[in-house]
C-alpha positions in Angstrom: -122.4 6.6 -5.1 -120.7 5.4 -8.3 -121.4 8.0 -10.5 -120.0 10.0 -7.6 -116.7 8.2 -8.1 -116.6 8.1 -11.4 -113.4 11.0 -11.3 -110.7 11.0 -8.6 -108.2 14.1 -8.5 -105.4 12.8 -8.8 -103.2 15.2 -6.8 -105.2 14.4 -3.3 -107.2 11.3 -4.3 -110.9 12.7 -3.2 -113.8 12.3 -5.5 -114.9 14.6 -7.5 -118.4 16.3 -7.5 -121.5 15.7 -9.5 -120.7 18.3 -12.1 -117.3 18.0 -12.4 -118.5 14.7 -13.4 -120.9 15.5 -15.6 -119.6 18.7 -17.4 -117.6 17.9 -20.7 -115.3 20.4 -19.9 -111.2 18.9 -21.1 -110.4 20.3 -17.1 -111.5 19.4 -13.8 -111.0 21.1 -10.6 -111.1 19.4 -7.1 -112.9 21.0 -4.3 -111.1 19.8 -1.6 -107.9 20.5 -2.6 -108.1 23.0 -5.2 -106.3 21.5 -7.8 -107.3 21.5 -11.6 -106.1 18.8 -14.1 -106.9 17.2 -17.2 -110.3 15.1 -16.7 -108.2 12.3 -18.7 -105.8 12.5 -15.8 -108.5 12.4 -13.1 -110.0 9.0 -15.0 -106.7 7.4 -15.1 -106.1 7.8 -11.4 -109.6 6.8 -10.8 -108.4 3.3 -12.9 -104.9 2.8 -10.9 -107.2 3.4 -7.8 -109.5 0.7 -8.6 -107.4 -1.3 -9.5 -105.0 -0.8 -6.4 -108.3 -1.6 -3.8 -109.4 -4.9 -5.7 -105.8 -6.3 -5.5 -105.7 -5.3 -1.8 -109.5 -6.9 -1.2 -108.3 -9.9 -3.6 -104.9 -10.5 -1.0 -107.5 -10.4 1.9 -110.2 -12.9 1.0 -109.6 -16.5 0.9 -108.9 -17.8 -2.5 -112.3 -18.4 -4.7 -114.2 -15.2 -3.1 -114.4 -11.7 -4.2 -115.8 -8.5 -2.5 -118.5 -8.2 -5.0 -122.0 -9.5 -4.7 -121.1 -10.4 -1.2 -124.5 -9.4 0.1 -126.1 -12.8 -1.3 -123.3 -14.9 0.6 -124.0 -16.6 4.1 -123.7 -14.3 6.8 -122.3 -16.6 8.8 -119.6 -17.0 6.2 -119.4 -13.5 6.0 -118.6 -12.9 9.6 -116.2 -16.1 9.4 -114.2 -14.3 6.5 -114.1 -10.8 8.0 -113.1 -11.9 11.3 -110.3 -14.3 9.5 -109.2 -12.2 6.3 -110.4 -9.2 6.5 -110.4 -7.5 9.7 -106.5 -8.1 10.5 -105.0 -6.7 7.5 -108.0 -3.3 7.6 -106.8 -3.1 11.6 -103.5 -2.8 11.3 -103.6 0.2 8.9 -106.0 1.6 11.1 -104.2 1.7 13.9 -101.4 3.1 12.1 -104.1 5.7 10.9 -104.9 6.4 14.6 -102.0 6.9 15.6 -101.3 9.3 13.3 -104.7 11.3 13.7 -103.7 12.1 17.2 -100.4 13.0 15.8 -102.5 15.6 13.9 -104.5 16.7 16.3 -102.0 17.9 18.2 -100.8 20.6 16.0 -102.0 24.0 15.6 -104.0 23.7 12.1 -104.1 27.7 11.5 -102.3 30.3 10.6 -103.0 34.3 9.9 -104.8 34.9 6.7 -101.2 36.7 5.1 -99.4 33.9 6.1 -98.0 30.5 5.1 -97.0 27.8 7.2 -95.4 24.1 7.1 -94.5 23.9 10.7 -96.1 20.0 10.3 -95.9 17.6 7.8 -98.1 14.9 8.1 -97.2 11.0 8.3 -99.9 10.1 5.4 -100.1 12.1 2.5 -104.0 13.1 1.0 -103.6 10.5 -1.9 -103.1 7.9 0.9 -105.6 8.2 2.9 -108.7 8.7 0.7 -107.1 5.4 -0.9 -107.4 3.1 2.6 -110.9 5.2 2.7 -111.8 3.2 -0.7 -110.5 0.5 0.7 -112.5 0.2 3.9 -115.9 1.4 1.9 -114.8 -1.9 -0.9 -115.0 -4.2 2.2 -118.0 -2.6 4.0 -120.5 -5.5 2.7 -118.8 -8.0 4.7 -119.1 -6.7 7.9 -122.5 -8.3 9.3 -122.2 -8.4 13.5 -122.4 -4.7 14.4 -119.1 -4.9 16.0 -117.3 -5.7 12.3 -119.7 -2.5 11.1 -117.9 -0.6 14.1 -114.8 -1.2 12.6 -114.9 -0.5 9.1 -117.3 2.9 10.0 -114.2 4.1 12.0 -111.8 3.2 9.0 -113.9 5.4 6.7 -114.3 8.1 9.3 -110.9 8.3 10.8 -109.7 7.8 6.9 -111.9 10.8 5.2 -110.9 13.2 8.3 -107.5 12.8 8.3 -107.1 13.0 4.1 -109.2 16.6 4.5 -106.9 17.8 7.0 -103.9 16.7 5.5 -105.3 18.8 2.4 -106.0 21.6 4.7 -101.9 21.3 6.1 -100.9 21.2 2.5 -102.9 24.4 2.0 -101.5 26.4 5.1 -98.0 25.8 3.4 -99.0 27.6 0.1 -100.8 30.9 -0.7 -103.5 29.6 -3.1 -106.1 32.1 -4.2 -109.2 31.1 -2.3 -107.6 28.3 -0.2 -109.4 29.6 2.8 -112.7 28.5 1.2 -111.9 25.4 0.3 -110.1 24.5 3.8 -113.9 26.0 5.4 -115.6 23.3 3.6 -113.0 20.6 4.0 -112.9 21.8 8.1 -117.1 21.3 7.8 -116.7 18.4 5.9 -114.8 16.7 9.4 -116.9 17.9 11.6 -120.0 16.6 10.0 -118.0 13.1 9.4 -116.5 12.5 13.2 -119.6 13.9 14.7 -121.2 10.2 14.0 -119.1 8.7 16.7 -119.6 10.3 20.2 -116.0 9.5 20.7 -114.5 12.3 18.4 -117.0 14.8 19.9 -114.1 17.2 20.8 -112.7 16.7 17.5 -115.6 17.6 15.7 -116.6 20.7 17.5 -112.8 21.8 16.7 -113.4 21.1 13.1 -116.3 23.3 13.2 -115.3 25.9 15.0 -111.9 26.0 12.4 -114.6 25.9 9.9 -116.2 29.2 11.1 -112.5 31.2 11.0 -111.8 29.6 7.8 -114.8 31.3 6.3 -113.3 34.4 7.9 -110.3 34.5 6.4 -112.3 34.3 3.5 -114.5 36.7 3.3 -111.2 39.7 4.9 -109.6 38.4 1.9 -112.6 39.6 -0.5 -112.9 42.8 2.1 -116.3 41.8 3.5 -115.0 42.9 7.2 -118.5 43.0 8.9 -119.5 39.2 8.3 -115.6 38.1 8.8 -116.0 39.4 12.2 -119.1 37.6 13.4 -117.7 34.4 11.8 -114.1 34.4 13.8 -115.7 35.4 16.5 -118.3 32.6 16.3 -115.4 30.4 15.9 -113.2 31.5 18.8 -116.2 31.3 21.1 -116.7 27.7 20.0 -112.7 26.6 20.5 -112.9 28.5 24.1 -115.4 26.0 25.3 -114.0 23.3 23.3 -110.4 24.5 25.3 -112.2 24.6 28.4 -113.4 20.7 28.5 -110.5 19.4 26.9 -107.9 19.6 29.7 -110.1 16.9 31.8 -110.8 14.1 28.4 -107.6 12.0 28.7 -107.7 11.1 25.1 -107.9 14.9 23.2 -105.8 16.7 26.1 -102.9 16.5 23.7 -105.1 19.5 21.7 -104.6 21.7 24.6 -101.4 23.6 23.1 -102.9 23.6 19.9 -106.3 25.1 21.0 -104.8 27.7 22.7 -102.8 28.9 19.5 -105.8 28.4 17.0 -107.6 30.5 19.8 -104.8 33.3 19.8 -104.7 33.6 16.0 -108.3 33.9 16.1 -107.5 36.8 18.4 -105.2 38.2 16.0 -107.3 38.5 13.3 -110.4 39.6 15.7 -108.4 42.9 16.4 -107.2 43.6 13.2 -110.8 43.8 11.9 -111.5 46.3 15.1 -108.8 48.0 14.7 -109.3 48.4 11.1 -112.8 50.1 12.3 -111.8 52.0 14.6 -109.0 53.6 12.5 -111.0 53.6 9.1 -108.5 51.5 7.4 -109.7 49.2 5.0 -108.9 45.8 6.1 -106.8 44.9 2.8 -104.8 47.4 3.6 -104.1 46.1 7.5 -103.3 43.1 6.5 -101.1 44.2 4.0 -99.1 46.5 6.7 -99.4 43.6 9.6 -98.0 41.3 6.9 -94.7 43.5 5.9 -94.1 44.0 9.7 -94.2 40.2 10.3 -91.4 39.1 7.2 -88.7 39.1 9.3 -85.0 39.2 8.7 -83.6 35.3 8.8 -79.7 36.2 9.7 -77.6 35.4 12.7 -76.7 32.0 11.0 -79.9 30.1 12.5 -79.5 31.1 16.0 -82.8 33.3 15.7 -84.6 31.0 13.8 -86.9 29.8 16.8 -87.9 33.3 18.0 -88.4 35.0 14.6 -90.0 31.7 12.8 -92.1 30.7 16.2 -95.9 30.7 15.8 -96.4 32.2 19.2 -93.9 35.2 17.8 -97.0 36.2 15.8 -99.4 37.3 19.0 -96.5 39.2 20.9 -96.0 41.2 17.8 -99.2 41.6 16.5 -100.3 43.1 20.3 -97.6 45.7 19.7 -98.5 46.7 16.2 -102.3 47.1 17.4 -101.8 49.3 20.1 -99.6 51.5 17.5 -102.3 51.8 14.8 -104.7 52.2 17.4 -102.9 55.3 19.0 -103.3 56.8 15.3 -107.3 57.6 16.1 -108.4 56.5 19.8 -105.9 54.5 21.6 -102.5 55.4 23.5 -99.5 54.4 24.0 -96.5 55.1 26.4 -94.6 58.3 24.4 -91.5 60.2 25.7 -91.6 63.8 25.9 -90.3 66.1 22.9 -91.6 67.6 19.4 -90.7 65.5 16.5 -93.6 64.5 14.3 -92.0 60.6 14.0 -92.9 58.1 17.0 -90.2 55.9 16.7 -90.4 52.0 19.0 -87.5 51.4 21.6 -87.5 48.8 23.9 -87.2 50.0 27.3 -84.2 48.4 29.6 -83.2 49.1 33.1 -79.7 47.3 33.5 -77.7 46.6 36.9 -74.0 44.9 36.6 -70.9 45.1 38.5 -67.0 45.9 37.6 -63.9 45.5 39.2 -61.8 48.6 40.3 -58.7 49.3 41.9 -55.2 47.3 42.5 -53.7 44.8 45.3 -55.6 45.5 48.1 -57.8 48.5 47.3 -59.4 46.0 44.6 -63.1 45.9 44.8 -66.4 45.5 43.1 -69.0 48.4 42.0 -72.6 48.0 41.2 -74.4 50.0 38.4 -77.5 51.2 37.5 -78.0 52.3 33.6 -81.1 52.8 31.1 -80.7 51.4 27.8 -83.3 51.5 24.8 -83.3 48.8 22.0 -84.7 49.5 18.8 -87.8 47.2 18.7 -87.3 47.3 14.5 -84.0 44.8 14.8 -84.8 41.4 13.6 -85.6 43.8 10.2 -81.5 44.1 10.2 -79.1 41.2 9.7 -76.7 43.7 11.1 -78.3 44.0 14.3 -79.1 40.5 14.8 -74.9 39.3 13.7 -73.7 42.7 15.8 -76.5 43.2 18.5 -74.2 46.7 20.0 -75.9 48.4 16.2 -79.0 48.2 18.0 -78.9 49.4 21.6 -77.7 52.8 22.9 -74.6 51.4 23.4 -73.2 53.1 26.9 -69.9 51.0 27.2 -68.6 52.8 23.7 -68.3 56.0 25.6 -66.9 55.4 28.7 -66.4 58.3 31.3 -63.0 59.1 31.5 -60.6 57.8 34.6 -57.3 58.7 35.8 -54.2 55.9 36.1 -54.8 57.1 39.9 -58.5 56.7 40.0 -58.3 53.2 38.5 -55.4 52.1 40.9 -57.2 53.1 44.4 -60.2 51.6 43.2 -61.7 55.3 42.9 -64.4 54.7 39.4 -68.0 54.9 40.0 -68.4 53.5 36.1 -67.5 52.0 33.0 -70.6 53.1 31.3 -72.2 56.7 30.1 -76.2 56.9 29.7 -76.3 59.9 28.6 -79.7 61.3 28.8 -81.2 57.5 28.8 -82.9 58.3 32.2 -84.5 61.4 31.3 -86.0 60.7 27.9 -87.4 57.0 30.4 -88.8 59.3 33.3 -90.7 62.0 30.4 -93.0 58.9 29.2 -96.8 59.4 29.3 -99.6 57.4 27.9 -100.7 59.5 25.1 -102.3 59.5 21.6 -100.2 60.0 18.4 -102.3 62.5 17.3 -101.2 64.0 13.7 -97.7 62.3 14.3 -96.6 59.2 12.3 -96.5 56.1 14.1 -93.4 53.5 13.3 -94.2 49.9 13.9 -92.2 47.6 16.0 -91.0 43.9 14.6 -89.5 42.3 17.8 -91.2 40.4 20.6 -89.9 41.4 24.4 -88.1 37.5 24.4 -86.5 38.5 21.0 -85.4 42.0 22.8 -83.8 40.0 25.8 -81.6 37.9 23.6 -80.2 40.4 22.2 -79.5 42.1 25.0 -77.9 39.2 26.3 -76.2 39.1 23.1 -74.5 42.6 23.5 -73.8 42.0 27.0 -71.7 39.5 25.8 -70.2 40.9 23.2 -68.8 43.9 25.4 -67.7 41.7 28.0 -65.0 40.3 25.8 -63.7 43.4 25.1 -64.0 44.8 28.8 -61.9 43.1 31.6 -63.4 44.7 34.3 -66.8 43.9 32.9 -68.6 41.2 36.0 -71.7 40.1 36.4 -75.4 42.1 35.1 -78.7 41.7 35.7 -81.1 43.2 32.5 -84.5 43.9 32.7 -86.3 44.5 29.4 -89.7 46.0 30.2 -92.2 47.8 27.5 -91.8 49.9 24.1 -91.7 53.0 24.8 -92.0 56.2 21.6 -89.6 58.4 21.1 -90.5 61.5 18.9 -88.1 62.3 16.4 -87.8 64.2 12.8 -86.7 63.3 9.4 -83.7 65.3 7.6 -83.8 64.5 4.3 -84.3 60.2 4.7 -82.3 59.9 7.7 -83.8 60.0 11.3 -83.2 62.7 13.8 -83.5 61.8 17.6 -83.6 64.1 20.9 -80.3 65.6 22.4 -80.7 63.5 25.3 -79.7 60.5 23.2 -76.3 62.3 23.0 -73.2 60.4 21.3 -76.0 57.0 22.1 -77.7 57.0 19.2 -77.8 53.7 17.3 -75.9 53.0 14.5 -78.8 50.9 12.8 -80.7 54.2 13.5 -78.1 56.3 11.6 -78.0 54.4 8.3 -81.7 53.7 8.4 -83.5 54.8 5.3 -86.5 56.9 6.1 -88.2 56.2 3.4 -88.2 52.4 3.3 -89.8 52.3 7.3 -92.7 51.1 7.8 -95.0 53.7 9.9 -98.7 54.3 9.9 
């Protein structure tokens, strides 16, 4: 074990393997966090650390004793010492270290294999938890009765878990060339530690099962789609059982929430592979188009921030942009009638609201019906998200026109004009794509109600008569359309509706499969 020490990286604090050690190479590189440094760098941590767990074992024994060559003292002296010195001050930061485990535990510890996150941060960093691990392990000779040995086996456990997974978090925030290995071995490296207490069963199999989608994420990133699949499938099998039991343990039901995202992003990255088969795309190459369809636009001063930069954002989506690739070979999906070579995304709304008519006594109110589309590419725009109206066939710019009469006896059936909403809505069929290019949507139904919302507001501050509305966002629907030049073409039936995001889009900078 103390050749084993010998180095310390000094970025995490973990040990460093046998042949780092023993290689005379100027750099070292850690394995559980990735890192390379200067081996001279490494030592001098290594020092500070020593150094840093004798003063700390020195402050804890009575004056005259030291940790070392303990095993030839008294036991009874031992035990006296531990139970006196020891165990208080190795307690308290072991409670704190608890605490802060099930802090841990309780976040989602994944993310897609494109994708960074740093949704949690940690109370303890790496460095400071291998260092109370070192600490513990210093003090381990003291403990005699097999309840002191209890103690300081949980310290080390709970210690070495929580610095791996902390590593792990510090690698979901950065896109490090083969981080996904490294957080495989560090997830194993848990499971195999915690599964030496029956009490962090549920733990453990969690760890294991992360383990197995790690290694996944792994091998899509070097293309090796065949064993990526069996692995994330192997490790969403494991986290459903492990999601199963865990509602009835009263300690780990806190990893309920978490379970259920870890088990989702599984999913994700489960039908990307078959979807990649089943279209014949390489796998690289779906990731890289999932990827550009998930770097969203970050406008509307912050008030989309906790749609567009949720996790859960991430399933919605990604269900969306499979059925859309998949429509390219043997899927369908729900297309409008008409001839363009284009499928272009719309969300699909059926809105009811009311408006006053009519003067003095012949006042009265007037319920709608109207179809609206949404173009399901909008948080892409910081236009659409600051001026929600760019996005939406926008029926209350083209108002039918009313006489001074009309308006007066309360006579108007409607401030609004749909134009041929309805008719492109009542044409849709579940169909293939065929030859026809495929656009991808960006926006989640929940992001597709706000701004709905959003414009519904905005053209009730400019309409008096405007009352009270009841919107119902439904499905994407595909619209067929054409390209002139690099600006999109849509059906007749759109009429004087058609978006103005949709009339300054760029046809050559959309994303479409």
């Amino acid at each position: 074990m103390e050749d084993m020490v010998a180095l310390r990286c000094k970025y995490c604090g973990a040990p460093l393997d046998e042949s780092q050690i023993k290689s005379d190479a100027q750099f070292v590189t850690c394995e559980f966090c990735g890192t390379t440094q200067q081996r001279m760098d490494a030592r001098k941590y290594m020092e500070d650390m020593v150094n840093q767990v004798k003063d700390w074992v020195a402050k804890s024994m009575p004056i005259g004793f030291g940790s070392g060559g303990m095993e030839n003292v008294d036991p009874v002296a031992r035990h006296s010492i531990f139970i006196k010195d020891v165990r208080p001050k190795l307690v308290a930061e072991l409670d704190q270290f608890r605490f802060s485990n099930m802090s841990l535990l309780g976040n989602c510890l994944l993310t897609m294999p494109f994708k960074t996150t740093n949704a949690y941060r940690p109370d303890y960093t790496p460095k400071c938890a291998f260092e109370f691990n070192a600490k513990a392990r210093s003090v381990a000779p003291m403990a005699v009765s097999e309840e002191d040995k209890e103690v300081v086996t949980e310290a080390t456990m709970i210690s070495e878990s929580y610095a791996l997974v902390a590593n792990n978090i510090n690698l979901l925030a950065e896109n490090k060339d083969g981080r996904w290995g490294i957080m495989a071995k560090n997830y194993r490296e848990c499971s195999k530690t915690l599964s030496k207490d029956k009490r962090y069963e549920l733990p453990s199999k969690r760890f294991d099962a992360l383990g197995d989608i790690c290694e996944g994420f792994e091998r899509i990133m070097s293309g090796n789609a065949n064993e990526a699949l069996i692995n994330i499938r192997g490790g969403k099998k494991k986290l459903e059982d492990i999601y199963a039991n865990v509602i009835s343990d009263p300690q780990f039901m806190l990893m309920f929430s978490a379970l259920q995202q870890e088990t989702n992003i599984a999913g994700m990255a489960e039908d990307m592979l078959v979807c990649s088969e089943s279209t014949g795309k390489n796998i690289t190459e779906m990731m890289s188009i999932v990827s550009k369809v998930m770097d969203v636009s970050n406008a509307g001063g912050g008030k989309w921030n906790f749609l567009l930069k949720g996790q859960d954002r991430y399933w919605d989506v990604f269900r969306e942009i499979s059925a859309a690739i998949s429509a390219t070979a043997e899927g369908a999906i729900p297309i409008a009638a008409g001839d363009g070579d284009i499928l272009m995304p719309f969300w699909e709304v059926d809105l009811r609201y009311t408006f006053t008519t009519g003067k003095l006594w012949k006042k009265k109110s007037v319920e709608v019906k109207e179809d609206l589309l949404i173009c399901a590419d909008f948080p892409g725009s910081d236009d659409c998200l600051e001026r929600p109206s760019r996005a939406v066939t926008d029926i209350f710019a083209d108002r039918p026109e009313c006489s001074i009469k009309d308006s007066f006896l309360g006579n108007e059936v409607s401030i609004s004009a749909g134009q041929g909403i309805g008719r492109i809505q009542d044409s849709v069929s579940d169909n293939g794509a065929g030859s026809r290019k495929v656009i991808l949507p960006m926006s989640t139904k929940r992001e597709a109600e706000k701004l709905m919302l959003a414009y519904l507001d905005e053209r009730a501050g400019t309409i008096q008569q405007f009352k009270l509305c009841d919107p119902v966002v439904s499905r994407i629907i595909y619209v067929p359309c054409r390209l002139q030049g690099n600006r999109f073409v849509l059906p007749k039936d759109f009429g004087v509706l058609v978006p103005e995001h949709i009339k300054e889009l760029d046809g050559s900078s959309v994303l479409m499969v």
